[in-house]
PyMOL Python script that loads the backbone (N, CA, C, O; Angstrom):
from pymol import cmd

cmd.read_pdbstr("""\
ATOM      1  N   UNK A   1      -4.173  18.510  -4.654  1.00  0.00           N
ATOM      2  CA  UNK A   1      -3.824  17.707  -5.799  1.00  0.00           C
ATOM      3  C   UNK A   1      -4.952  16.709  -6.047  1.00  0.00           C
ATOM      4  O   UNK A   1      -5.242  15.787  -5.284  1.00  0.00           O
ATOM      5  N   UNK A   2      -5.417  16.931  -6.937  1.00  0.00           N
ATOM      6  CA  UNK A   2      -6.712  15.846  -7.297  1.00  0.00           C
ATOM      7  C   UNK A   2      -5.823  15.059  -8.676  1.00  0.00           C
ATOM      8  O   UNK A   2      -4.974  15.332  -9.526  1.00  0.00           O
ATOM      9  N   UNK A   3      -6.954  13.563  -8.062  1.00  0.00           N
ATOM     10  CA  UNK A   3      -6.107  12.833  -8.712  1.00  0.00           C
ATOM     11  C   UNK A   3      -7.751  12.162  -9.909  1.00  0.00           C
ATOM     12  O   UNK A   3      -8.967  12.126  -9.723  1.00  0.00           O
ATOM     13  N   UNK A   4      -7.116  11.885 -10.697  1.00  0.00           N
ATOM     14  CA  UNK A   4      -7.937  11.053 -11.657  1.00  0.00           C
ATOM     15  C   UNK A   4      -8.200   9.714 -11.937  1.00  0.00           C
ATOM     16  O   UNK A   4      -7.266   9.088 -11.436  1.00  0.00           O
ATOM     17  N   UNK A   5      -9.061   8.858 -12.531  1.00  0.00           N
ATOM     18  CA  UNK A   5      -8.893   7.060 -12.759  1.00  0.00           C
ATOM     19  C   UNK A   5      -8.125   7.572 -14.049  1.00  0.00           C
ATOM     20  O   UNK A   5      -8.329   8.713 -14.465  1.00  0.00           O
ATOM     21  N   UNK A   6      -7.137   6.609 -14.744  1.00  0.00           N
ATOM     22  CA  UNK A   6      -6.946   6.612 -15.565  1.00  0.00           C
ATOM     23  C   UNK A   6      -7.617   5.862 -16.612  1.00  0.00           C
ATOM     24  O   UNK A   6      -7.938   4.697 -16.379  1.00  0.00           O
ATOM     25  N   UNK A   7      -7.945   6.557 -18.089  1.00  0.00           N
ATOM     26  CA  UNK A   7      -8.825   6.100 -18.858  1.00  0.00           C
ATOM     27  C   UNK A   7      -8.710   4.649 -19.046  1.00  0.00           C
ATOM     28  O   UNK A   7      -9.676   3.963 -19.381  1.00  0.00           O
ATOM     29  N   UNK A   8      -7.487   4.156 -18.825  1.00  0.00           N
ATOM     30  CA  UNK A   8      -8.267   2.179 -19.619  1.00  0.00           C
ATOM     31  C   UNK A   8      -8.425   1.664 -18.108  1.00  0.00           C
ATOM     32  O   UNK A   8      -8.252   0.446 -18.135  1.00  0.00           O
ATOM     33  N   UNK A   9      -8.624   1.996 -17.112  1.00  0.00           N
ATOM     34  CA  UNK A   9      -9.750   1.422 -15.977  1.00  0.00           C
ATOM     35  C   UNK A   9     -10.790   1.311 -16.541  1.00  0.00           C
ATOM     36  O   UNK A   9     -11.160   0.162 -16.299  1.00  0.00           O
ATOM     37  N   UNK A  10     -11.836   2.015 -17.433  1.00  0.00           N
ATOM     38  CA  UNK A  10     -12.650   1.855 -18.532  1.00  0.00           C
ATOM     39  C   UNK A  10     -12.789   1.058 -19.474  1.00  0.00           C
ATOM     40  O   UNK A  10     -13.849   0.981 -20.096  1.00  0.00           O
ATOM     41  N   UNK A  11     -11.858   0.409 -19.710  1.00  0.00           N
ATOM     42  CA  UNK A  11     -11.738  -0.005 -21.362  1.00  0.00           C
ATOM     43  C   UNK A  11     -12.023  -1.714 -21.030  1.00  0.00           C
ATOM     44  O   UNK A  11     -11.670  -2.006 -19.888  1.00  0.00           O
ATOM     45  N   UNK A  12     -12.455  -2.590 -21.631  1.00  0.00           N
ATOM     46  CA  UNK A  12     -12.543  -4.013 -21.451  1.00  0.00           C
ATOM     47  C   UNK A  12     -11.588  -4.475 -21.575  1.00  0.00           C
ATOM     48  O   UNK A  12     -10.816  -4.304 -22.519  1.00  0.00           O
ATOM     49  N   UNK A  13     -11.426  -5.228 -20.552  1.00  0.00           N
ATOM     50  CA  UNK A  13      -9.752  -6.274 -20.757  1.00  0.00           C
ATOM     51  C   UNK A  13      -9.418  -7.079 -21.766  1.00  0.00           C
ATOM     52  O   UNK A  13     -10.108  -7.966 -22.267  1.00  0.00           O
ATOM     53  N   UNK A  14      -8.124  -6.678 -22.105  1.00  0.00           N
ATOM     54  CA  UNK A  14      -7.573  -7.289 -23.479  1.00  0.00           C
ATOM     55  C   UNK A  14      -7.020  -8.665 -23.211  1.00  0.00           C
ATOM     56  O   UNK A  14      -6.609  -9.071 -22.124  1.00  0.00           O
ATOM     57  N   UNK A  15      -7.066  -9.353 -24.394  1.00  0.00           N
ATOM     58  CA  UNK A  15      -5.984 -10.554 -24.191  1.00  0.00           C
ATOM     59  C   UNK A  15      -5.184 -10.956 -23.127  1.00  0.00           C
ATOM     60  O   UNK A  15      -5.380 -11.970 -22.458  1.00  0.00           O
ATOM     61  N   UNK A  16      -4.274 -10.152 -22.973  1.00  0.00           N
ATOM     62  CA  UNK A  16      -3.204  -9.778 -22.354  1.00  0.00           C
ATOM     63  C   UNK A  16      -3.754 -10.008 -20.466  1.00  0.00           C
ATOM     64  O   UNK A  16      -3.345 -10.906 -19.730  1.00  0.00           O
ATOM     65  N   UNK A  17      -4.725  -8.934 -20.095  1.00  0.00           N
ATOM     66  CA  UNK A  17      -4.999  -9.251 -18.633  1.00  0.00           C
ATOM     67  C   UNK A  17      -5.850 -10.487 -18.862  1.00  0.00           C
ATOM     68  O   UNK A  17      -5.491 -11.580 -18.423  1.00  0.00           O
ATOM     69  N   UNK A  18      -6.583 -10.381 -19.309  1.00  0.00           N
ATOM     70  CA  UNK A  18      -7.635 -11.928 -19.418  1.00  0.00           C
ATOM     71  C   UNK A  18      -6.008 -13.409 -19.111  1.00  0.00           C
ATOM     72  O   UNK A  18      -6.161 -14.439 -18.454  1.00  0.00           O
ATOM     73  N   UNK A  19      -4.862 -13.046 -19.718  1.00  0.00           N
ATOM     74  CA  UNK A  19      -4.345 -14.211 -20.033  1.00  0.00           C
ATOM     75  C   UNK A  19      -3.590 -14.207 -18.885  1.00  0.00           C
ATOM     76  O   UNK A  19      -3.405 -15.311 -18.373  1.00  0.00           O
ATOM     77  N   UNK A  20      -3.020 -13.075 -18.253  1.00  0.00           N
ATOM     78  CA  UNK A  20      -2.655 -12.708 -16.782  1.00  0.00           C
ATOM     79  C   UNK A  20      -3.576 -13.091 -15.258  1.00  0.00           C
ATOM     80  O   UNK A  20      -3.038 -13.504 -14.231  1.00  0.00           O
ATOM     81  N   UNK A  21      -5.325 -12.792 -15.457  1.00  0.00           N
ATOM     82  CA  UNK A  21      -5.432 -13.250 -14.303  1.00  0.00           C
ATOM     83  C   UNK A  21      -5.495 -14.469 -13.251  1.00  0.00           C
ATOM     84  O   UNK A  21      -5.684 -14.437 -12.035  1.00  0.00           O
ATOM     85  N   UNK A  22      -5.314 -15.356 -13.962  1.00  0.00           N
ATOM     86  CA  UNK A  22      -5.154 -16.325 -12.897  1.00  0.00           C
ATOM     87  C   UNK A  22      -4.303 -16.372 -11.948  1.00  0.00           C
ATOM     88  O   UNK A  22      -4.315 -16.728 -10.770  1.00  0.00           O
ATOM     89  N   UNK A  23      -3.091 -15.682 -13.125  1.00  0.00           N
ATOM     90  CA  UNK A  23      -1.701 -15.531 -11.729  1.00  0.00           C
ATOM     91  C   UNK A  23      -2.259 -14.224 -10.693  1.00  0.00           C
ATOM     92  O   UNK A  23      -1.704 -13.946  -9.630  1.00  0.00           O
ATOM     93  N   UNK A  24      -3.127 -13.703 -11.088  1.00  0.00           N
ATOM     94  CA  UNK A  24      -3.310 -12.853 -10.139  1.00  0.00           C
ATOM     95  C   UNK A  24      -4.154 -12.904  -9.313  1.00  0.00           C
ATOM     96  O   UNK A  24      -4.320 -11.916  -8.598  1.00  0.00           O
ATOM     97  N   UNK A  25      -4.862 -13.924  -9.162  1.00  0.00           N
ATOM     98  CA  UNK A  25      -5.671 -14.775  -7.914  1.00  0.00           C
ATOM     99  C   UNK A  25      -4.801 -15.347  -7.573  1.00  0.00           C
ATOM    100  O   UNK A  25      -4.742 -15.086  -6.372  1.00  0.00           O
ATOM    101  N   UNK A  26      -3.750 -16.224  -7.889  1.00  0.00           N
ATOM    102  CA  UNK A  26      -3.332 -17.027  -7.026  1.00  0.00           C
ATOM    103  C   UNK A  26      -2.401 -15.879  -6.195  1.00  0.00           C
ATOM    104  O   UNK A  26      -2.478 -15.715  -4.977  1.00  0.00           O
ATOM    105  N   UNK A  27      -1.522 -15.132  -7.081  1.00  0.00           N
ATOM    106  CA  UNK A  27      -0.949 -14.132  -5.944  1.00  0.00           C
ATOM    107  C   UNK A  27      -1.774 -13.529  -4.933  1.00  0.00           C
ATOM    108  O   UNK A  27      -1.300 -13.169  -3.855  1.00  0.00           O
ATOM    109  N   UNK A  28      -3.365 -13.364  -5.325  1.00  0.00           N
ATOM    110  CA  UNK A  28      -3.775 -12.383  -3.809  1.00  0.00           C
ATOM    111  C   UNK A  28      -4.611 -13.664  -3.223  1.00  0.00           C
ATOM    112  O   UNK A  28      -5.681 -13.279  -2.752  1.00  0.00           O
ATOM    113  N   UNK A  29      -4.424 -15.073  -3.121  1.00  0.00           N
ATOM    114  CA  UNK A  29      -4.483 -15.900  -2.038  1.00  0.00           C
ATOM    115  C   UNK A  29      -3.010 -16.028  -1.497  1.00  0.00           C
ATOM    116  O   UNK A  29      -2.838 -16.196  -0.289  1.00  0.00           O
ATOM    117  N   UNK A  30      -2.023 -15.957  -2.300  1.00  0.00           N
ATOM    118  CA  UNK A  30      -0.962 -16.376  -1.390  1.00  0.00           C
ATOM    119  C   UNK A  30      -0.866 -15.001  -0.348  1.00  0.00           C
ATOM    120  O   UNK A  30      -0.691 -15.101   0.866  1.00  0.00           O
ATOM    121  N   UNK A  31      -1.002 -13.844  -1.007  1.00  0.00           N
ATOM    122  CA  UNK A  31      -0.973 -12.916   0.050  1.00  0.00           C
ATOM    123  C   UNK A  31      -1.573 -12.274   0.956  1.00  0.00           C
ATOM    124  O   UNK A  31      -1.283 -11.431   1.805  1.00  0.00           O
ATOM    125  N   UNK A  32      -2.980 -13.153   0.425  1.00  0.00           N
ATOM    126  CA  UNK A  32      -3.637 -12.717   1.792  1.00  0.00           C
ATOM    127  C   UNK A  32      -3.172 -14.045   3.126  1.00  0.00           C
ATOM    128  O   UNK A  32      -3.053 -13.817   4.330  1.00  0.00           O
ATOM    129  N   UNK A  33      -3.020 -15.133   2.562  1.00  0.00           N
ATOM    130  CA  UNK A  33      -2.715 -16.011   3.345  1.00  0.00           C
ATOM    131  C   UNK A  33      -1.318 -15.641   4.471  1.00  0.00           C
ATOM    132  O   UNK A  33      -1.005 -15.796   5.651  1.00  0.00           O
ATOM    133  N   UNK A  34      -0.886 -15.176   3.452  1.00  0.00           N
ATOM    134  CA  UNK A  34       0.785 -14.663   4.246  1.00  0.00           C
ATOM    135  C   UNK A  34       0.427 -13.156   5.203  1.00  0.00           C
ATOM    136  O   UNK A  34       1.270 -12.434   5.734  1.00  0.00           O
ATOM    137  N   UNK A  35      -1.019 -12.978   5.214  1.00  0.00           N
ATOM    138  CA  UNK A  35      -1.116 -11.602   6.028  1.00  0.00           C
ATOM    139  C   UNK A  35      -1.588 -11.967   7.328  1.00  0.00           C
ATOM    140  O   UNK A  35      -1.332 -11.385   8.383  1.00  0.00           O
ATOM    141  N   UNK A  36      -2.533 -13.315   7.107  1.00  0.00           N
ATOM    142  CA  UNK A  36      -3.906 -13.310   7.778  1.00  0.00           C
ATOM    143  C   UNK A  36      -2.380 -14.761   8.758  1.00  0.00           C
ATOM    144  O   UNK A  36      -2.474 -14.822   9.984  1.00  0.00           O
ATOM    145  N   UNK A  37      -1.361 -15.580   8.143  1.00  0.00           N
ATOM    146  CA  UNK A  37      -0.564 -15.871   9.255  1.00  0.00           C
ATOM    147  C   UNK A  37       0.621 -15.218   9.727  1.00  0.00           C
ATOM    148  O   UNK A  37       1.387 -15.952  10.352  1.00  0.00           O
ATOM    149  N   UNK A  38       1.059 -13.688   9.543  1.00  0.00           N
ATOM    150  CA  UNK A  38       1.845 -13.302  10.108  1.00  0.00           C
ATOM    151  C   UNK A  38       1.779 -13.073  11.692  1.00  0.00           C
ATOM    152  O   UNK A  38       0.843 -12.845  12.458  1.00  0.00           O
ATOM    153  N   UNK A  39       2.805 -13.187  11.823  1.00  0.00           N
ATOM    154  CA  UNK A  39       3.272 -13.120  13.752  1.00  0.00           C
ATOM    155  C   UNK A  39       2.774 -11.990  14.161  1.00  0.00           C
ATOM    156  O   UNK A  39       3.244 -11.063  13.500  1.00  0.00           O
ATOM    157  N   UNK A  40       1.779 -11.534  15.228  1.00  0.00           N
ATOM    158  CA  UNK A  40       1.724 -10.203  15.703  1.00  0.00           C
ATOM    159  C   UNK A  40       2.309  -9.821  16.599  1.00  0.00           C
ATOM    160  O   UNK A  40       2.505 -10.691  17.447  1.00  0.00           O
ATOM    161  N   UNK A  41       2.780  -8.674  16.861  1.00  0.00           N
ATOM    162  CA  UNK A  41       3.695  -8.643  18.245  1.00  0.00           C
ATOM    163  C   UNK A  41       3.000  -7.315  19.097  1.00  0.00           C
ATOM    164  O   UNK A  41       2.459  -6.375  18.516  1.00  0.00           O
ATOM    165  N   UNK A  42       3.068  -7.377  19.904  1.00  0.00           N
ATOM    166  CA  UNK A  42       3.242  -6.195  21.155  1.00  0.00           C
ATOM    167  C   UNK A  42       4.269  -4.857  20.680  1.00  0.00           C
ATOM    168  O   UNK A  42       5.448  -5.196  20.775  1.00  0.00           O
ATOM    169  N   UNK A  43       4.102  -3.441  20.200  1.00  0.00           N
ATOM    170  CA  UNK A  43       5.366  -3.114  20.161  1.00  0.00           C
ATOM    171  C   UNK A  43       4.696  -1.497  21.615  1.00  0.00           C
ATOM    172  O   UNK A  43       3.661  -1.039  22.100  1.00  0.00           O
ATOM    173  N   UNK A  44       6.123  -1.315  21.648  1.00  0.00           N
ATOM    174  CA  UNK A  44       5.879  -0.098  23.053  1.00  0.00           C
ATOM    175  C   UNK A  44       5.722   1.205  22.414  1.00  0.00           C
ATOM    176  O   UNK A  44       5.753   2.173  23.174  1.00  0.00           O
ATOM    177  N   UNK A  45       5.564   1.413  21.205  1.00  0.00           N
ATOM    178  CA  UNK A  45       5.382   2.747  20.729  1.00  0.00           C
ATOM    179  C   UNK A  45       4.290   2.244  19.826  1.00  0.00           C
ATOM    180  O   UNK A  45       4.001   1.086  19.522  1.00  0.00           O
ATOM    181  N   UNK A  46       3.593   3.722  19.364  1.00  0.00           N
ATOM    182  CA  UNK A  46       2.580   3.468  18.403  1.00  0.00           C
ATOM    183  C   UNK A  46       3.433   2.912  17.097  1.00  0.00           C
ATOM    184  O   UNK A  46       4.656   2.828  16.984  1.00  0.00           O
ATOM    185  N   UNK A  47       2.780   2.689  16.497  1.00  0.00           N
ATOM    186  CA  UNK A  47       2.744   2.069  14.900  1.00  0.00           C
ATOM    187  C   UNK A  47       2.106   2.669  13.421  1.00  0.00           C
ATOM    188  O   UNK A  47       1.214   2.069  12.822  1.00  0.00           O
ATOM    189  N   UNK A  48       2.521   3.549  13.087  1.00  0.00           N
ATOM    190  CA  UNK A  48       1.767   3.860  11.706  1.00  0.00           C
ATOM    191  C   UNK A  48       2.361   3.366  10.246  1.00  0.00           C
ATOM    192  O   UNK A  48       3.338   3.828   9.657  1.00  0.00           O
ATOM    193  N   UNK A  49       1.475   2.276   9.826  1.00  0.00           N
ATOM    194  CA  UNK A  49       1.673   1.886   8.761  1.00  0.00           C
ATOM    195  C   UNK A  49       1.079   3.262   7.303  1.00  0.00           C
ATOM    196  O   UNK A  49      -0.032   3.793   7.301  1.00  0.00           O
ATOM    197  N   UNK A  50       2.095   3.496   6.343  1.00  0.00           N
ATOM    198  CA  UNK A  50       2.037   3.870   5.370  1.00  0.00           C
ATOM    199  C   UNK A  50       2.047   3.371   3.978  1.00  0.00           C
ATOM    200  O   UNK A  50       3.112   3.124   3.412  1.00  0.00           O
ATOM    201  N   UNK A  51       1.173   3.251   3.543  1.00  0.00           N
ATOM    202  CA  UNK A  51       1.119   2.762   2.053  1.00  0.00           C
ATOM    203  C   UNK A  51       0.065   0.772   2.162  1.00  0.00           C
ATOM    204  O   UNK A  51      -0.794   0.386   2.954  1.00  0.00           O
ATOM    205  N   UNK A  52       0.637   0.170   1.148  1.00  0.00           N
ATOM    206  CA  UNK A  52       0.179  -1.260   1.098  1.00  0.00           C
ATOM    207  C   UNK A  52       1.029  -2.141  -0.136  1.00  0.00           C
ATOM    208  O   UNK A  52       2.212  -1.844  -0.300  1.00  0.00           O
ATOM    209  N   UNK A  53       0.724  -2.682  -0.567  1.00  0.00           N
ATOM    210  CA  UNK A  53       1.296  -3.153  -1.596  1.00  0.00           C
ATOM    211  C   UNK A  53       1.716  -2.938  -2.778  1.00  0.00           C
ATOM    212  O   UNK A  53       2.429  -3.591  -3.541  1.00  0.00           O
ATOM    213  N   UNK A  54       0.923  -1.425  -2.889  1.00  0.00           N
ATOM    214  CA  UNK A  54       1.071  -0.853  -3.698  1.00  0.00           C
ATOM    215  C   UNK A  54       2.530  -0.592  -4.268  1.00  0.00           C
ATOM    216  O   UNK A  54       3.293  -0.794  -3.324  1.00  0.00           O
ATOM    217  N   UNK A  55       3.245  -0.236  -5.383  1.00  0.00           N
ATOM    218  CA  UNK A  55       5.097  -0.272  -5.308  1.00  0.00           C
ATOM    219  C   UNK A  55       5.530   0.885  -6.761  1.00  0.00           C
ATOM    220  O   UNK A  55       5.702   0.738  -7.971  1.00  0.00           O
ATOM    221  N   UNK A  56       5.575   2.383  -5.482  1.00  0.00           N
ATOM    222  CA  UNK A  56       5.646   3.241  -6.806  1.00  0.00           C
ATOM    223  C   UNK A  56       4.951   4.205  -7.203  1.00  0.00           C
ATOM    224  O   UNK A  56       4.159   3.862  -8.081  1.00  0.00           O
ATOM    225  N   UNK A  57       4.906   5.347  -6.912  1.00  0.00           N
ATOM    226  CA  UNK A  57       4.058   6.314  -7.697  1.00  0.00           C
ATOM    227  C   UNK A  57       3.345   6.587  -6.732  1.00  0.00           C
ATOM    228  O   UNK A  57       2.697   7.535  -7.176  1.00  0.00           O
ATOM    229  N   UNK A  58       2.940   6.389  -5.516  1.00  0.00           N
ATOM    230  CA  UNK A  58       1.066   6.374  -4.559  1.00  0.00           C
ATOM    231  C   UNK A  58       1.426   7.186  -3.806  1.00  0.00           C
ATOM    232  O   UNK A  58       0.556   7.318  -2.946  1.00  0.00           O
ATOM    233  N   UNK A  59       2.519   8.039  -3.584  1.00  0.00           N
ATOM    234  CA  UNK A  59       2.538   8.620  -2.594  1.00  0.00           C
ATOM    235  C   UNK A  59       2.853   9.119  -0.997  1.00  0.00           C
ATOM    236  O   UNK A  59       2.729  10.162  -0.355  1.00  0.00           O
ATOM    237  N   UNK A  60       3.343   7.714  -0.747  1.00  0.00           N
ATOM    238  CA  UNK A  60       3.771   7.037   0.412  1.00  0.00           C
ATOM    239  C   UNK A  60       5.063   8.058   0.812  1.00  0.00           C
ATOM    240  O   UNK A  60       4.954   8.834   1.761  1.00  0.00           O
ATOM    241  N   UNK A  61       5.898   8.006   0.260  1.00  0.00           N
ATOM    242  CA  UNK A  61       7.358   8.676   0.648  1.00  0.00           C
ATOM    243  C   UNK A  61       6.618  10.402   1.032  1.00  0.00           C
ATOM    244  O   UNK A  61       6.696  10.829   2.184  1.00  0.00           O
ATOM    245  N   UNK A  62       6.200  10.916   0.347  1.00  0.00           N
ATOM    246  CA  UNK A  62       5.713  12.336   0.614  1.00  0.00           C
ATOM    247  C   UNK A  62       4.790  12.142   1.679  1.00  0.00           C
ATOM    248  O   UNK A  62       5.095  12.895   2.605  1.00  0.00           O
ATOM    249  N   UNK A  63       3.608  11.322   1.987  1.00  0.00           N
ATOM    250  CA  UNK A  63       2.708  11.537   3.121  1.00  0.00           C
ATOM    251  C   UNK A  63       3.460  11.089   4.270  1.00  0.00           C
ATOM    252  O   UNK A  63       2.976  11.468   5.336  1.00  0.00           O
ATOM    253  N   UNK A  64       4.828  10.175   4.380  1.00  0.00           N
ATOM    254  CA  UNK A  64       5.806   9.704   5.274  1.00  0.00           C
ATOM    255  C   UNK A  64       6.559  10.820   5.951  1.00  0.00           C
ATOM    256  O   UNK A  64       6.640  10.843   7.179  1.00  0.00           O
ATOM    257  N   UNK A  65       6.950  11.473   5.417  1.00  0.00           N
ATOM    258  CA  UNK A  65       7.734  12.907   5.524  1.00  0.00           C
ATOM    259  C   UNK A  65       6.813  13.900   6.135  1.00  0.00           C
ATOM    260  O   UNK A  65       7.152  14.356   7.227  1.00  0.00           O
ATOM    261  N   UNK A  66       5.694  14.308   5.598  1.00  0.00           N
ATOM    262  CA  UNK A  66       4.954  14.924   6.487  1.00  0.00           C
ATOM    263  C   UNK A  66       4.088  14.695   7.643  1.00  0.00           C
ATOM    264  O   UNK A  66       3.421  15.525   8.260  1.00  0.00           O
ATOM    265  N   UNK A  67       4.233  13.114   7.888  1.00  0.00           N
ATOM    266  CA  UNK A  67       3.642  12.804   9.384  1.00  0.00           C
ATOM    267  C   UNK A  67       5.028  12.789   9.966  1.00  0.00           C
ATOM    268  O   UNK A  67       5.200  13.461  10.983  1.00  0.00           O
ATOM    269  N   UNK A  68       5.836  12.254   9.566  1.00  0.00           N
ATOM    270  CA  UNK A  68       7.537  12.992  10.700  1.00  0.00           C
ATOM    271  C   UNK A  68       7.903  14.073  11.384  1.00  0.00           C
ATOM    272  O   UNK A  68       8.494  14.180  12.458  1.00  0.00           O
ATOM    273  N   UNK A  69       7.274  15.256  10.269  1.00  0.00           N
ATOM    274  CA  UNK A  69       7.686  16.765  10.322  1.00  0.00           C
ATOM    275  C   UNK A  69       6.641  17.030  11.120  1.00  0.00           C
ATOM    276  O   UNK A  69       6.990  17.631  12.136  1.00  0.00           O
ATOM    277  N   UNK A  70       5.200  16.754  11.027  1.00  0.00           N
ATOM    278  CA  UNK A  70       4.168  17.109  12.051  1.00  0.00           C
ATOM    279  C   UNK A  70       4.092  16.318  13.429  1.00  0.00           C
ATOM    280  O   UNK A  70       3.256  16.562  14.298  1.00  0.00           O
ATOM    281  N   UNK A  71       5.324  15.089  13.536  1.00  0.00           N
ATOM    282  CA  UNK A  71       5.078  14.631  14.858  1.00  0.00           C
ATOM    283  C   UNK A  71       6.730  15.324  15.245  1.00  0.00           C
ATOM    284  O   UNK A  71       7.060  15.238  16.428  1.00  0.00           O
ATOM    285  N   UNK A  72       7.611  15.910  14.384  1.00  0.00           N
ATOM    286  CA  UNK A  72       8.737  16.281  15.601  1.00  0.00           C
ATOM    287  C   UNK A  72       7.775  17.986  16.017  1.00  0.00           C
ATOM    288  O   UNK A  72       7.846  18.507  17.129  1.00  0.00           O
ATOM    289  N   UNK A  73       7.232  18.375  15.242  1.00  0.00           N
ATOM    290  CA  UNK A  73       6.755  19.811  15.896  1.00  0.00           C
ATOM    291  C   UNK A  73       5.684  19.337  16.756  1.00  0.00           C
ATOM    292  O   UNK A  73       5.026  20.250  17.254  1.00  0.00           O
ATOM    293  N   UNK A  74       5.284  18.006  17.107  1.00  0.00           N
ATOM    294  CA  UNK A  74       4.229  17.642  18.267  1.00  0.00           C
ATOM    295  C   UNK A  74       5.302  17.312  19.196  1.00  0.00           C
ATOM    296  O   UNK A  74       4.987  16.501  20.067  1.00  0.00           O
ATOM    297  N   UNK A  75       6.719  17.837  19.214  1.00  0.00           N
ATOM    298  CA  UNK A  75       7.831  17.158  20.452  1.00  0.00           C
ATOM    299  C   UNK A  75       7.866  15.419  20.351  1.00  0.00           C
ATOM    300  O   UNK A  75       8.280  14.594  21.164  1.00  0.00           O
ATOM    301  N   UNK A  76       7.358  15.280  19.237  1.00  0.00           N
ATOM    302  CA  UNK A  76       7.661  13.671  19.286  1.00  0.00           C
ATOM    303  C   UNK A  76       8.852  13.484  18.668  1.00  0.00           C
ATOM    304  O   UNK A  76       9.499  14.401  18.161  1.00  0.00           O
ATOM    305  N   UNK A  77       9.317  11.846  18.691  1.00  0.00           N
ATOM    306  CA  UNK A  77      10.724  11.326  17.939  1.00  0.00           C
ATOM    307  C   UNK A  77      11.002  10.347  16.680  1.00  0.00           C
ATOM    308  O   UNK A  77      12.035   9.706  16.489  1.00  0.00           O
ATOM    309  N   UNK A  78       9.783  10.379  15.820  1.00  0.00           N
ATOM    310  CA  UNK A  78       9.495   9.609  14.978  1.00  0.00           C
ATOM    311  C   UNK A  78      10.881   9.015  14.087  1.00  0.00           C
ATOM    312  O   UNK A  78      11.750   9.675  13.516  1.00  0.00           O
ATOM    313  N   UNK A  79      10.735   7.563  14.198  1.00  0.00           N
ATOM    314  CA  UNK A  79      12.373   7.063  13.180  1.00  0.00           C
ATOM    315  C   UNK A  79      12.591   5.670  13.728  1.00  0.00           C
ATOM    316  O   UNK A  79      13.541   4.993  13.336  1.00  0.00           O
TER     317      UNK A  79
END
""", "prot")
cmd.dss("prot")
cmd.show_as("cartoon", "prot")
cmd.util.cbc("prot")
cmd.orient("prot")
């Protein structure tokens, strides 16, 4: 499955984002701030994070499902 940019990644920003980004710096300081102080912990099994902030459409649920299905046929117990 090949994927494409969609054409107005191209296009010069309108009104509209121009009048939007500020909130969108301040959201990616608050969230990087909220990344860079989250609690880390110790856990006893591995950890695979899927996806990011992304919310919708990217793919996550389908590439989730097939690292499950390829770790119970590795005899693992993923869940």
């Amino acid at each position: 499955m090949a994927s494409e940019a969609p054409p107005f990644w191209w296009e010069e920003p309108d009104w509209r984002a121009l009048a939007l980004a500020p909130l969108s710096a301040i959201y990616a300081l608050a969230a990087g701030r909220r990344m860079r102080s989250a609690a880390r912990e110790k856990m006893e099994a591995p950890v695979l994070c899927v996806g990011n902030f992304t919310v919708g459409g990217t793919g996550k649920t389908p590439v989730a499902i097939a690292l499950a299905r390829q770790a119970r046929r590795m005899q693992l117990n993923p869940g």
